[in-house]
Biopython code that builds the backbone (N, CA, C, O; Angstrom):
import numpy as np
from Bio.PDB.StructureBuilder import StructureBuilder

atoms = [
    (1, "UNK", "N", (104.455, 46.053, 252.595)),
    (1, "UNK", "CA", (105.775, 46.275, 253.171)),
    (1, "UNK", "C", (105.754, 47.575, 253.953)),
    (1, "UNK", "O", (104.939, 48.334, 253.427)),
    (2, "UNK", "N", (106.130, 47.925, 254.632)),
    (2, "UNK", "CA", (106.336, 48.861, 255.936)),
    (2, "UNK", "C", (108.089, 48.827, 256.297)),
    (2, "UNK", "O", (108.895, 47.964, 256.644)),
    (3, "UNK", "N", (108.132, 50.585, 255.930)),
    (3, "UNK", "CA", (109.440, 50.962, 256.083)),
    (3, "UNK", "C", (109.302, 52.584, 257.091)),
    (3, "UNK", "O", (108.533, 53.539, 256.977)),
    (4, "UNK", "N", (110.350, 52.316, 257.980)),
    (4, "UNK", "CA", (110.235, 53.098, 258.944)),
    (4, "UNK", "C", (111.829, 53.734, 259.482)),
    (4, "UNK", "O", (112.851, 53.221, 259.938)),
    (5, "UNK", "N", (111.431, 54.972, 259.179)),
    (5, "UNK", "CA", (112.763, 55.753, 259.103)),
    (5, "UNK", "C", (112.581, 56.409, 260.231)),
    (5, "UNK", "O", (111.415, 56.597, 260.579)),
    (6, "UNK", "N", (113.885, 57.011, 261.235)),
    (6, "UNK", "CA", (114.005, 57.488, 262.074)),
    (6, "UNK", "C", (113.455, 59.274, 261.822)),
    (6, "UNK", "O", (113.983, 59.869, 260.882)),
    (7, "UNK", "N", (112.364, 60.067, 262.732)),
    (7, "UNK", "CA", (111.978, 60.915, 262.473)),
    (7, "UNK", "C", (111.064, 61.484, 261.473)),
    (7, "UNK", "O", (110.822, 62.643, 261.136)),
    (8, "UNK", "N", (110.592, 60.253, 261.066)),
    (8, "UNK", "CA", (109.649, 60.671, 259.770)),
    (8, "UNK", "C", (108.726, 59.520, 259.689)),
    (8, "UNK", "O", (109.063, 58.552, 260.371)),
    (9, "UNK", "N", (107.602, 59.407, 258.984)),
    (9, "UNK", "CA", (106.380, 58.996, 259.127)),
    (9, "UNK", "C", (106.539, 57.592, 258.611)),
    (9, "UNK", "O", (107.062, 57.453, 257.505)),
    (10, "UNK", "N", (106.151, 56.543, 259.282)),
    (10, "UNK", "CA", (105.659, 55.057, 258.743)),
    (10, "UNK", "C", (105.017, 55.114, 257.031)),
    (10, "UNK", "O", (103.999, 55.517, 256.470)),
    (11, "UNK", "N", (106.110, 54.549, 256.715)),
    (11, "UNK", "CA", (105.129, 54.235, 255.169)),
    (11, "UNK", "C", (104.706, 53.025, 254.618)),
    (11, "UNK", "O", (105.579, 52.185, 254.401)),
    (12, "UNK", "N", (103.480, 52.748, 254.332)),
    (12, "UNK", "CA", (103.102, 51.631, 253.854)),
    (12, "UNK", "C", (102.660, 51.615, 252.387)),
    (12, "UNK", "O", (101.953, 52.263, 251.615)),
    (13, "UNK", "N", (103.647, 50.260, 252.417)),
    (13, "UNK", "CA", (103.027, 49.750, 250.856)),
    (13, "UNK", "C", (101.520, 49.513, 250.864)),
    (13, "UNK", "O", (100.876, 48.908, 251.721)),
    (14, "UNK", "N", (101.022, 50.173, 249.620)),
    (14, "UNK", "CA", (99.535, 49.454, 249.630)),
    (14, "UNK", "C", (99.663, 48.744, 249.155)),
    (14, "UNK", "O", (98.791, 48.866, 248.293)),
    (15, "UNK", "N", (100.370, 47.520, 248.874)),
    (15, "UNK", "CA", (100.154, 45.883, 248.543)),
    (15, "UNK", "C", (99.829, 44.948, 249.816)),
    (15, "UNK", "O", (99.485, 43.766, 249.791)),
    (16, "UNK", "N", (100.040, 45.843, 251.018)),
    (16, "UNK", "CA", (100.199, 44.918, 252.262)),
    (16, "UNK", "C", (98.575, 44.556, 252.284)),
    (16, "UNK", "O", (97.619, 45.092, 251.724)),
    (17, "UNK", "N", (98.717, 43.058, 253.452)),
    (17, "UNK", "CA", (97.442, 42.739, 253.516)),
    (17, "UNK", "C", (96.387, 43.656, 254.300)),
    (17, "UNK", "O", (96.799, 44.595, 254.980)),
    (18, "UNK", "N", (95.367, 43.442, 254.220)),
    (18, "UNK", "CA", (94.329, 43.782, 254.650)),
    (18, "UNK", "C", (94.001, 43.431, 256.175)),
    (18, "UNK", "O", (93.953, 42.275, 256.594)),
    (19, "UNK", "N", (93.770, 44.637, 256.996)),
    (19, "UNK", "CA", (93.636, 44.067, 258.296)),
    (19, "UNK", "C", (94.764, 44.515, 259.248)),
    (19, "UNK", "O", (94.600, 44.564, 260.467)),
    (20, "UNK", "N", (96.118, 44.898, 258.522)),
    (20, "UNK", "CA", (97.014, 45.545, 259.335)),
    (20, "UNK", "C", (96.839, 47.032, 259.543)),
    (20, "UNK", "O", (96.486, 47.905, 258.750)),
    (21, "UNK", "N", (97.268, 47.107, 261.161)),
    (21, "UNK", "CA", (96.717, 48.394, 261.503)),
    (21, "UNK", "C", (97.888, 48.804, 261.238)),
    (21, "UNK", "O", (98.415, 48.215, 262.181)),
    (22, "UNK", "N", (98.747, 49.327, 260.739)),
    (22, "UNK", "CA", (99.464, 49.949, 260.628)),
    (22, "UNK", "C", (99.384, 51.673, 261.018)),
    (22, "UNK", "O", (99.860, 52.189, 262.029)),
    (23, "UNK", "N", (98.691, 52.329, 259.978)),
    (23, "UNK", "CA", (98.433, 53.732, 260.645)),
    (23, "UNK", "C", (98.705, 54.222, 262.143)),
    (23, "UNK", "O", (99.437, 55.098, 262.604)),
    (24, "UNK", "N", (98.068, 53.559, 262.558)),
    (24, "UNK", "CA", (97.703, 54.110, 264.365)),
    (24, "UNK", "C", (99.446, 54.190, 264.376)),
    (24, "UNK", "O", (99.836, 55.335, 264.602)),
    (25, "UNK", "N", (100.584, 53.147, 264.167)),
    (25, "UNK", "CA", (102.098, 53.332, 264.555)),
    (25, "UNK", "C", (102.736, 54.339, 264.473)),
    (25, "UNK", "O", (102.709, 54.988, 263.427)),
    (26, "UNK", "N", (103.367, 54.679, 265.387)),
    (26, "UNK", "CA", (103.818, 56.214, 264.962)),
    (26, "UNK", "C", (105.303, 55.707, 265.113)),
    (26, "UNK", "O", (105.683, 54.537, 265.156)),
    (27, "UNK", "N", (105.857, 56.560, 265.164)),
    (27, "UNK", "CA", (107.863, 56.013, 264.571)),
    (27, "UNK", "C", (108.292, 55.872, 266.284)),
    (27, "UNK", "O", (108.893, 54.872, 266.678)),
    (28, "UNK", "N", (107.935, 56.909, 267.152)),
    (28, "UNK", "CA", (108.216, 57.093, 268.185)),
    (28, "UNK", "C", (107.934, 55.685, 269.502)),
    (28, "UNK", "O", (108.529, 55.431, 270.550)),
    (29, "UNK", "N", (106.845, 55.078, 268.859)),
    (29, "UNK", "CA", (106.268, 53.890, 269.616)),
    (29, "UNK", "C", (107.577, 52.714, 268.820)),
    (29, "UNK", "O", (108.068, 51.796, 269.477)),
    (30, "UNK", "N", (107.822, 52.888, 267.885)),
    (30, "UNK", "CA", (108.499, 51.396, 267.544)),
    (30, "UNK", "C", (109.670, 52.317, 268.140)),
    (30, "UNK", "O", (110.114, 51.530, 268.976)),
    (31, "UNK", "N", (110.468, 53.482, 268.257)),
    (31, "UNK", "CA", (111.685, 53.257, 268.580)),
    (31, "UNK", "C", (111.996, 53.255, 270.069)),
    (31, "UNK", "O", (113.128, 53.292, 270.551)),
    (32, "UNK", "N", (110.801, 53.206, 270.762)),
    (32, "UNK", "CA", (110.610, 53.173, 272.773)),
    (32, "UNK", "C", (110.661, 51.835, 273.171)),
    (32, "UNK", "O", (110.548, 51.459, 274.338)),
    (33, "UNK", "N", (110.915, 50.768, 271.720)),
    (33, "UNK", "CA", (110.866, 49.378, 272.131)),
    (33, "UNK", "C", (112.028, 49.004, 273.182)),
    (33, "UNK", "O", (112.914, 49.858, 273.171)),
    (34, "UNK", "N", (112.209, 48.160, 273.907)),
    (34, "UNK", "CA", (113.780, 48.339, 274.660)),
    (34, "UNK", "C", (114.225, 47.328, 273.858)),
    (34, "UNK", "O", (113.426, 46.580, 273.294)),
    (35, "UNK", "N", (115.909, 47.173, 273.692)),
    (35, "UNK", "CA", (116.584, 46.694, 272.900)),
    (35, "UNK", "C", (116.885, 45.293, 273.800)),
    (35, "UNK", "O", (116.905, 45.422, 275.025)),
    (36, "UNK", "N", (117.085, 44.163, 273.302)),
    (36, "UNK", "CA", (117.605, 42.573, 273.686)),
    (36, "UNK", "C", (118.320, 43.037, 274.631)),
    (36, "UNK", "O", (118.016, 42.743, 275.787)),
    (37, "UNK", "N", (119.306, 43.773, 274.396)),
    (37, "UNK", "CA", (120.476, 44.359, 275.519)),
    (37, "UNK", "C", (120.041, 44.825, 276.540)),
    (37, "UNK", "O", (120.490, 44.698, 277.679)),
    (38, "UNK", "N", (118.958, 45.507, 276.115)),
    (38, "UNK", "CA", (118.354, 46.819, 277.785)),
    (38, "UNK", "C", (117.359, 45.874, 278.361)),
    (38, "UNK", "O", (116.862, 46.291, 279.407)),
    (39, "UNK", "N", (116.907, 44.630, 277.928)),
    (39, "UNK", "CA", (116.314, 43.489, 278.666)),
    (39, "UNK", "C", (116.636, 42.732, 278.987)),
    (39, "UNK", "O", (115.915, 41.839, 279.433)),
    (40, "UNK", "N", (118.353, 42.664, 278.914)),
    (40, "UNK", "CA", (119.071, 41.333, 279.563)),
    (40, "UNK", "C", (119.674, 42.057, 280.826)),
    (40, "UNK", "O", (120.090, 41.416, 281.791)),
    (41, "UNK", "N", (119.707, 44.114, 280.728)),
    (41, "UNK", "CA", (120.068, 44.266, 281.908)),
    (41, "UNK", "C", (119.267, 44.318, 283.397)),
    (41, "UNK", "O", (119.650, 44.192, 284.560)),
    (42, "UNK", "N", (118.013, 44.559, 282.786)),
    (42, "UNK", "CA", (116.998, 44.857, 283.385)),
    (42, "UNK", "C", (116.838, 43.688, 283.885)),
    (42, "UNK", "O", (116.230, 43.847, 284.944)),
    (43, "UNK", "N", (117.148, 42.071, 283.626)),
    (43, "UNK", "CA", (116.719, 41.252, 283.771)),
    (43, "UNK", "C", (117.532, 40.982, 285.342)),
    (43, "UNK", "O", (117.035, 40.827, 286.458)),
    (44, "UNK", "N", (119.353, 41.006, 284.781)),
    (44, "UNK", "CA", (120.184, 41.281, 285.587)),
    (44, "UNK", "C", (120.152, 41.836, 287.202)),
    (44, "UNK", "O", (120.435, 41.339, 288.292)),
    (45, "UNK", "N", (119.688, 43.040, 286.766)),
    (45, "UNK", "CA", (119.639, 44.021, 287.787)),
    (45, "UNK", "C", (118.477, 43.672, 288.868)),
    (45, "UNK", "O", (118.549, 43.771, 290.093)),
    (46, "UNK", "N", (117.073, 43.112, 287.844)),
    (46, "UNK", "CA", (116.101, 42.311, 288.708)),
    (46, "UNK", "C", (116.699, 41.041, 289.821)),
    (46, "UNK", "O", (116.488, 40.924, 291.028)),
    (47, "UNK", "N", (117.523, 40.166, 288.874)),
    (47, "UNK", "CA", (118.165, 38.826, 289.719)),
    (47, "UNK", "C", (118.584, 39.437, 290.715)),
    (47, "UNK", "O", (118.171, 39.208, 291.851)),
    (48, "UNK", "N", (119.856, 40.687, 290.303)),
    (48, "UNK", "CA", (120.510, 40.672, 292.104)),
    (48, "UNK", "C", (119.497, 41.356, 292.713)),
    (48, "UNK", "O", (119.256, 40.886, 293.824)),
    (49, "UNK", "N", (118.600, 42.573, 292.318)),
    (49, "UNK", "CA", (117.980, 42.731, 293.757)),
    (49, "UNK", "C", (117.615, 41.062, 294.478)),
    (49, "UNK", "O", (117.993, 40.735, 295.603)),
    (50, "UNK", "N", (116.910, 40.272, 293.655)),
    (50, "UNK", "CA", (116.272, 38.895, 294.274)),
    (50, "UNK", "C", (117.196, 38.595, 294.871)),
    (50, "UNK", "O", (117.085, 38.950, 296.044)),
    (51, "UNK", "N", (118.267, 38.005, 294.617)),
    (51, "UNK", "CA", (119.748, 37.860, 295.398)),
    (51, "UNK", "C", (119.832, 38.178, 296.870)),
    (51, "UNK", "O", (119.795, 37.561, 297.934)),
    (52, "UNK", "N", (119.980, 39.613, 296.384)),
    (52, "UNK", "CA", (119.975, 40.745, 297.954)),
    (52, "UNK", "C", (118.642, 40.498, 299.016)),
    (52, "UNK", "O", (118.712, 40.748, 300.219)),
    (53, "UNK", "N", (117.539, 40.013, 298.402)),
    (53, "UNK", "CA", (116.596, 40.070, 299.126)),
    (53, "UNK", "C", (116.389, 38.633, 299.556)),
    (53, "UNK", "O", (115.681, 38.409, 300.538)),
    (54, "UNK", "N", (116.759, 37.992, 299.122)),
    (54, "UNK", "CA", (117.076, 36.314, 299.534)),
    (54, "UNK", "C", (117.865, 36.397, 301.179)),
    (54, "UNK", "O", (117.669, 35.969, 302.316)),
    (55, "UNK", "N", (118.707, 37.115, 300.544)),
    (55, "UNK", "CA", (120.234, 36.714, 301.791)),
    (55, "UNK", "C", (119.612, 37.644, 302.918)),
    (55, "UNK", "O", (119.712, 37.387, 304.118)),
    (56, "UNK", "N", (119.066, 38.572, 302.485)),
    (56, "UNK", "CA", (118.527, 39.575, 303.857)),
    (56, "UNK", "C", (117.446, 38.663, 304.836)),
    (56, "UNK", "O", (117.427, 38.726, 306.066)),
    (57, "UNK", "N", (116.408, 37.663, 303.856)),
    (57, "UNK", "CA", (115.548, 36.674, 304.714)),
    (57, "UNK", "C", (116.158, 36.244, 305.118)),
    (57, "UNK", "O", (116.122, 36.676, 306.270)),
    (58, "UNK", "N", (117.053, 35.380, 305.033)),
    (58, "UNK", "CA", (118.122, 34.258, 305.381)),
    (58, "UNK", "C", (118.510, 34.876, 306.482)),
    (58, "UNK", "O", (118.423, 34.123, 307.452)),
    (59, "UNK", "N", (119.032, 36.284, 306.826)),
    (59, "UNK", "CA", (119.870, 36.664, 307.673)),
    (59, "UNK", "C", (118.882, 36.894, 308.892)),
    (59, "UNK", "O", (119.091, 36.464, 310.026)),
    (60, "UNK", "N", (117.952, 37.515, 308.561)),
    (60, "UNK", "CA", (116.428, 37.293, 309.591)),
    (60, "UNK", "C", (115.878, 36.194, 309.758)),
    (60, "UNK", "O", (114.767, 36.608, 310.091)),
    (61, "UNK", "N", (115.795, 35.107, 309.784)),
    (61, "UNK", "CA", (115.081, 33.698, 309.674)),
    (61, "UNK", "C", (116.226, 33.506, 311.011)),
    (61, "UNK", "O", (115.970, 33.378, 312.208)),
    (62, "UNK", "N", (117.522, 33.540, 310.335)),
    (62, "UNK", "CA", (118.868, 33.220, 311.703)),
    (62, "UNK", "C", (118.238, 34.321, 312.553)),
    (62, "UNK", "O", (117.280, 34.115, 313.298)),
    (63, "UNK", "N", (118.921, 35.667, 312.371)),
    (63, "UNK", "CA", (118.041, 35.938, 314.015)),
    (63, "UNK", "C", (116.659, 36.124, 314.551)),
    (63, "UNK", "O", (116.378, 36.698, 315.603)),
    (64, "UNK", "N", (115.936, 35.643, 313.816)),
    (64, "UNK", "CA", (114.565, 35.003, 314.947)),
    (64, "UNK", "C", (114.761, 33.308, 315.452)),
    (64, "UNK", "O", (114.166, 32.754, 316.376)),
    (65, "UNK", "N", (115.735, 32.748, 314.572)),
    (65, "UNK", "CA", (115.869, 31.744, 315.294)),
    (65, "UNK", "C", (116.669, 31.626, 316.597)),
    (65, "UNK", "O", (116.356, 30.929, 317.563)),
    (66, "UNK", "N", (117.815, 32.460, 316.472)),
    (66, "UNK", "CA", (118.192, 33.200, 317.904)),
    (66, "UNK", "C", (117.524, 33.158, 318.815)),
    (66, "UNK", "O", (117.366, 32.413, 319.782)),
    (67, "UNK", "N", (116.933, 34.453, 318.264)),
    (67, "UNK", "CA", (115.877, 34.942, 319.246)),
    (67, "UNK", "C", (114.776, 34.057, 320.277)),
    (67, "UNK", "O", (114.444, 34.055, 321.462)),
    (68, "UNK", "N", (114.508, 33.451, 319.234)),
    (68, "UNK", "CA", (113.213, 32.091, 319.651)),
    (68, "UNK", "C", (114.654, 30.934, 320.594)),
    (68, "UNK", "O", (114.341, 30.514, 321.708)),
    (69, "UNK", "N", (115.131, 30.807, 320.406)),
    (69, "UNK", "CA", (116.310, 29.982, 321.083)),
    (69, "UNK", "C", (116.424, 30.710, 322.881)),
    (69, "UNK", "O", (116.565, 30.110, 323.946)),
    (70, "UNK", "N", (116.304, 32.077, 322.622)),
    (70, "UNK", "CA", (116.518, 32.842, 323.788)),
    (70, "UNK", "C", (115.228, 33.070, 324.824)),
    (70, "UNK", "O", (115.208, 33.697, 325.884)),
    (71, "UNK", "N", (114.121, 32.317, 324.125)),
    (71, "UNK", "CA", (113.048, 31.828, 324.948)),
    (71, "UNK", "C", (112.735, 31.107, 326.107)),
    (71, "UNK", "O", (112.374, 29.931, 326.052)),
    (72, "UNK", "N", (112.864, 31.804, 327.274)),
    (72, "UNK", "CA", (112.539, 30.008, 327.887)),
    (72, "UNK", "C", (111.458, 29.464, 327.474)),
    (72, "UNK", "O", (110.560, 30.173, 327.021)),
    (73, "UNK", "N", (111.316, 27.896, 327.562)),
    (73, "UNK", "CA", (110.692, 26.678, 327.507)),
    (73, "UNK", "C", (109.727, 26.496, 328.699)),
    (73, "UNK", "O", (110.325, 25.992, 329.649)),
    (74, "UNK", "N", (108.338, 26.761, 328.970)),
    (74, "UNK", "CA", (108.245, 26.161, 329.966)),
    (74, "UNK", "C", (107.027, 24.973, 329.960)),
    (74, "UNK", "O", (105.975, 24.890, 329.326)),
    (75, "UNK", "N", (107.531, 24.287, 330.748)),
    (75, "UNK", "CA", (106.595, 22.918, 330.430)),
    (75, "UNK", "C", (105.858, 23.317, 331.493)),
    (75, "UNK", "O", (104.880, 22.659, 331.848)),
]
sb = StructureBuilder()
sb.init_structure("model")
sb.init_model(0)
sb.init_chain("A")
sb.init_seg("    ")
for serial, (resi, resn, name, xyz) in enumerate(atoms, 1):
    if name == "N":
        sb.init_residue(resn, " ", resi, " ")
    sb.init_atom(name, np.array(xyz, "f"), 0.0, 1.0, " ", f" {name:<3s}", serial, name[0])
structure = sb.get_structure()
């Protein structure tokens, strides 16, 4: 069992199995985890940039199609 208090050292039961690295954990690494919350904003904040960067192609695709429209044709 592994109990981990804020500011103070990982403690392990020595009943735990064999093979867990435990040691190497320091308190500071499990509490830098980001929370469900700070990854649904991050997730968020990722979509609208995509969003924003969608509509900006879109808005360039129209004016090069303009543009290419403002070509003459010549056969």
């Amino acid at each position: 069992m592994v109990e981990i208090e804020s500011n103070s050292e990982i403690e392990v039961d020595e009943d735990s199995e064999e093979g867990e690295e435990l040691d190497d954990l320091d308190t500071d690494e499990v509490n830098n985890f980001p929370t469900v919350a700070e990854k649904k904003l991050r997730v968020q904040l990722i979509t609208q940039e995509v969003k924003k960067l969608l509509s900006e192609r879109d808005d360039l695709e129209r004016e090069l199609d303009m543009l290419e429209d403002d070509i003459p044709v010549e056969d």
